[in-house]
C-alpha positions, 0 to 999 in steps of 0.5 A: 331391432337388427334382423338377427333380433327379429328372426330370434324373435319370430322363431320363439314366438313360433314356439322355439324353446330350447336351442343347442349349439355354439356360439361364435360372432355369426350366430351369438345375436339371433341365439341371444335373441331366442334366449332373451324370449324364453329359450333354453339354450345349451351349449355344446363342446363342439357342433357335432354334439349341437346337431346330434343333441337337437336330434336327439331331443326332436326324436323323443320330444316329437317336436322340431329340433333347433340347433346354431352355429357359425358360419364356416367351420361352424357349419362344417362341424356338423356334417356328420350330425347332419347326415345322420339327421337327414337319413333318418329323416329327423325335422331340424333347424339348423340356423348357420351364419354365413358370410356377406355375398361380397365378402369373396375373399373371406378365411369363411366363404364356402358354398354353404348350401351346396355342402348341406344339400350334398347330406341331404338336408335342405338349404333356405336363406334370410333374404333381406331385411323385408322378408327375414321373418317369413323367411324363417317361419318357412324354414321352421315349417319345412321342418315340420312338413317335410320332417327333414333338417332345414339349414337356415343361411344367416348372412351376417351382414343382413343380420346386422341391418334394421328390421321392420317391424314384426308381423303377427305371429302365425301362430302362437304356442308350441309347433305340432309335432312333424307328422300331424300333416298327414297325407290321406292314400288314394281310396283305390289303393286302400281298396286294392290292399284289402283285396291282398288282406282278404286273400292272405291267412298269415299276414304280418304288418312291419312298422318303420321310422315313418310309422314313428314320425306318423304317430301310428302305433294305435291304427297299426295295432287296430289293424292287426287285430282286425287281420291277425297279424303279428308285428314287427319293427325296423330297429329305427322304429323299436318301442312302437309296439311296446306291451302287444302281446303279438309283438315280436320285436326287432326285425332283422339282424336283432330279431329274436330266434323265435322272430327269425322263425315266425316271419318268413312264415308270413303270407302278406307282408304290409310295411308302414313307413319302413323301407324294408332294407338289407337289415330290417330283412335279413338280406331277404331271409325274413321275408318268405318266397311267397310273401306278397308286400304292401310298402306304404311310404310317404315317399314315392321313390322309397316304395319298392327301392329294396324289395318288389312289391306287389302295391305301393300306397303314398301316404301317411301311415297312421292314415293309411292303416285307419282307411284300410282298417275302415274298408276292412270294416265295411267289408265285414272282414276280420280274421284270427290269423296267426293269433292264438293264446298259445303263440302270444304266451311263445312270444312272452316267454322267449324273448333274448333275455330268455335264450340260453348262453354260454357266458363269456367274461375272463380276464377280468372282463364281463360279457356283453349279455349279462352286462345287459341283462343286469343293467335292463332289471336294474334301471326303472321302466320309464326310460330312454335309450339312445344307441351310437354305432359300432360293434356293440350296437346289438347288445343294448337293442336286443336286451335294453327295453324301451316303454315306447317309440320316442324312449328309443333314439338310434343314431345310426342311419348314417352308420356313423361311429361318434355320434350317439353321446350327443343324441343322448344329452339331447334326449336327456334335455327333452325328457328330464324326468327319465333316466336316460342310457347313452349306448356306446362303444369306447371309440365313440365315447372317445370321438365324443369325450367332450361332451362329457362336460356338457352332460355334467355341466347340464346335471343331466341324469344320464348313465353313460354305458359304454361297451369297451373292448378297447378296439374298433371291435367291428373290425378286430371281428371282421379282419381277425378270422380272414388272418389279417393282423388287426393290431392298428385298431386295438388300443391300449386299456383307458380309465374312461371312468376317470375322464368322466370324473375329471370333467366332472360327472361320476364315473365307474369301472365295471368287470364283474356283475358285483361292480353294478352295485355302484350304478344302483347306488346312482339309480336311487338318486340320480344327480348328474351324469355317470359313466359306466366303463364296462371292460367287455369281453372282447372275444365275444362276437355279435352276429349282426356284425357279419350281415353288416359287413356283407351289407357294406 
């Protein structure tokens, strides 16, 4: 057995299987070597897609993602994918080839590590022959403890030399899911919070990205009705508190009126896993003047980073909320807070779906909310929704629900235009009994065109929306209104639905709401991939996107 085999061997027998990427000379034997011991192996049309789709599928199947490729412009590929991954603090494996530590004068030679950690991903390596599996079994646990991506150089003169035998396996069976190494906050801190909590009449518990990754939406919902607190979610974390009747939703740039209005009223402000940034605050805006702030982070340098604070908590948040639930408890402490019937059925009743519009849609375009809206009663409740960047973004995440936070896949921690088709085939791959809606502008649907013959390959059921104007819309909004001509981001009209076709899915071109008869056509027995090419009001604005060019 060559190392190569061995460390395919060693990941499987880990509980690696499922496997997207590409395969060239440096990463086609370990790939094999995982495929040979049960892995699934989807190929992608380019290693962006590879690393976008094992994001995609490590968020919505709460498991460590795994993705290969060659060495050099194998891994160069995957930059952007990789930093959105490590900005979202997505736990993958990226194994890459690399090129023998002699091979100076090799077309592939590049610093390797030096390029993933410059995006924040962490660089290991196959040493040698002797220690190749522990190797990569640290590797795959890094993923998993630090829930970050972990890219694994391969030098494939290594891969290539003989391998001892195996050792026992670690451990057998699928890995636990990142998030199950749960660091326990300091007693004194917990104490110190309750102190604030009993202090505060209108207090609001604000859940982010770490709250997903933690698995805590049951102690954050414990917590909040022993508080009388309402609930929020960064957009990252939207689905977490999917069902709760004080649940109101996306904060910040998506929050609905009814949110903007209740969460500056907030007294104490208790955020799990969230970095209350410019957007999941509203530059401020939503958090009250005398708002005092409890960040609970697993990461020191991620407490007050965007907002002071009044205490900062290390540790886990799931954990976190249960001891400060439990110090609340032996306090004797509960309160009704802002939790009354009357506020539950305001919040019920007024969601976007429910607030007044004046429709746009002329010129045999549709606009982009009643677009939504049809589509959100039209698909079945169990589905997942993945979100590229761009103009559009808003539509899909203020009217398209989700039953829960791993349904939800929002590719946009990097603010990178391109990569949510390739997240969306990754989800679809986790979660083959849903439907899944891939949300995406027509210049990422364009930047991604070749993994539309991935997902008909793959016979996924995906619906891919996308929102077309036919421009750079954040731009064309932007620019426009300050009189700077923005003919070079607009293009001419394209029959996606036609792409779609040709590379063998279903495709279909929607102007008006009778045009959705053929996705609920679909919908009744979804084999295969269609794309939806909505021709989108282009004239129609979301007001999300000032507050995102003045957050840069």
């Amino acid at each position: 057995m060559q190392v190569a085999e061995a460390v395919g061997a060693a990941l499987a027998e880990q509980g690696v299987d499922t496997v997207f990427g590409l395969l060239g000379s440096g990463n086609l034997l370990v790939t094999n070597a995982l495929a040979a011991r049960g892995a699934r192996f989807a190929s992608s049309r380019h290693e962006s897609g590879a690393v976008s789709m094992a994001d995609g599928w490590a968020r919505v199947s709460g498991r460590v993602g795994v993705a290969s490729v060659h060495q050099g412009p194998g891994l160069t590929n995957t930059l952007t994918a990789l930093a959105e991954a490590a900005k979202s603090r997505t736990p993958l494996l990226v194994l890459a080839a690399d090129t023998p530590a002699a091979a100076v004068r090799s077309n592939f030679r590049i610093d390797q590590h030096g390029l993933v950690e410059s995006v924040g991903a962490v660089a290991e390596r196959i040493h040698g022959p002797a220690s190749a599996v522990a190797d990569a079994r640290r590797a795959l646990r890094r993923a998993e403890v630090e829930r970050r991506p972990v890219v694994l150089m391969l030098p494939i003169d290594v891969q290539a030399q003989p391998a001892p035998d195996l050792p026992p396996p670690v451990r057998a069976g699928p890995p636990p899911a990142p998030g199950l190494h749960r660091p326990r906050p300091a007693p004194e801190a917990v104490a110190a919070a309750a102190d604030l909590v009993e202090h505060s009449e209108r207090p609001l518990i604000v859940a982010g990205r770490g709250a997903v990754l933690a698995g805590a939406r049951d102690p954050l919902e414990a917590l909040g009705e022993r508080i009388g607190a309402l609930l929020t979610t960064s957009a990252v974390a939207n689905g977490l508190f999917a069902g709760l009747p004080y649940a109101t939703g996306i904060s910040g740039g998506f929050a609905t009126p009814l949110a903007a209005s209740l969460l500056p009223r907030a007294d104490l402000v208790l955020a799990f896993g969230a970095a209350l940034n410019q957007w999941t605050t509203s530059h401020g805006a939503l958090l009250g003047p005398e708002a005092r702030i409890v960040q609970v982070d697993l990461e020191p340098d991620a407490i007050g980073a965007h907002r002071p604070v009044e205490l900062g908590i290390i540790g886990d948040a799931g954990e976190t909320a249960r001891d400060l639930d439990a110090e609340l408890a032996a306090r004797g402490f509960a309160q009704e807070g802002v939790r009354t019937p009357e506020l539950a059925q305001q919040i019920a009743r007024r969601r976007w779906r429910d607030e007044p519009f004046e429709a746009g849609g002329a010129d045999g375009t549709i606009d982009p909310r009643t677009l939504s809206i049809a589509l959100d009663r039209l698909l079945p409740e169990q589905r997942t929704v993945a979100v590229d960047s761009g103009a559009f973004l808003g539509w899909p995440a203020m009217y398209l629900d989700v039953p829960d936070a791993s349904s939800w896949v929002f590719s946009n921690g990097f603010q990178a235009v391109g990569l949510g088709l390739g997240s969306a085939i990754g989800a679809a791959v986790a979660r083959p009994d849903r439907v899944t809606v891939a949300a995406l502008g027509d210049g990422g649907a364009l930047m991604a065109l070749s993994e539309l013959e991935t997902a008909a390959r793959l016979g996924l059921r995906l619906l891919i929306l996308v929102y077309d104007d036919a421009a750079y819309g954040a731009e064309v909004h932007h620019f426009g209104p300050q009189g700077h001509p923005v003919d070079l981001v607009c293009f001419p009209d394209a029959d996606l639905a036609a792409l779609a076709r040709a590379a063998g899915g279903g495709g279909v071109t929607v102007r008006a709401l009778g045009d959705l008869g053929a996705v609920e056509r679909w919908l009744a027995a979804p084999e295969g991939p269609l794309l939806v090419d909505a021709k989108v009001d282009p004239g129609i604005c979301g007001e999300w996107l000032e507050e995102a060019f003045r957050a840069g």
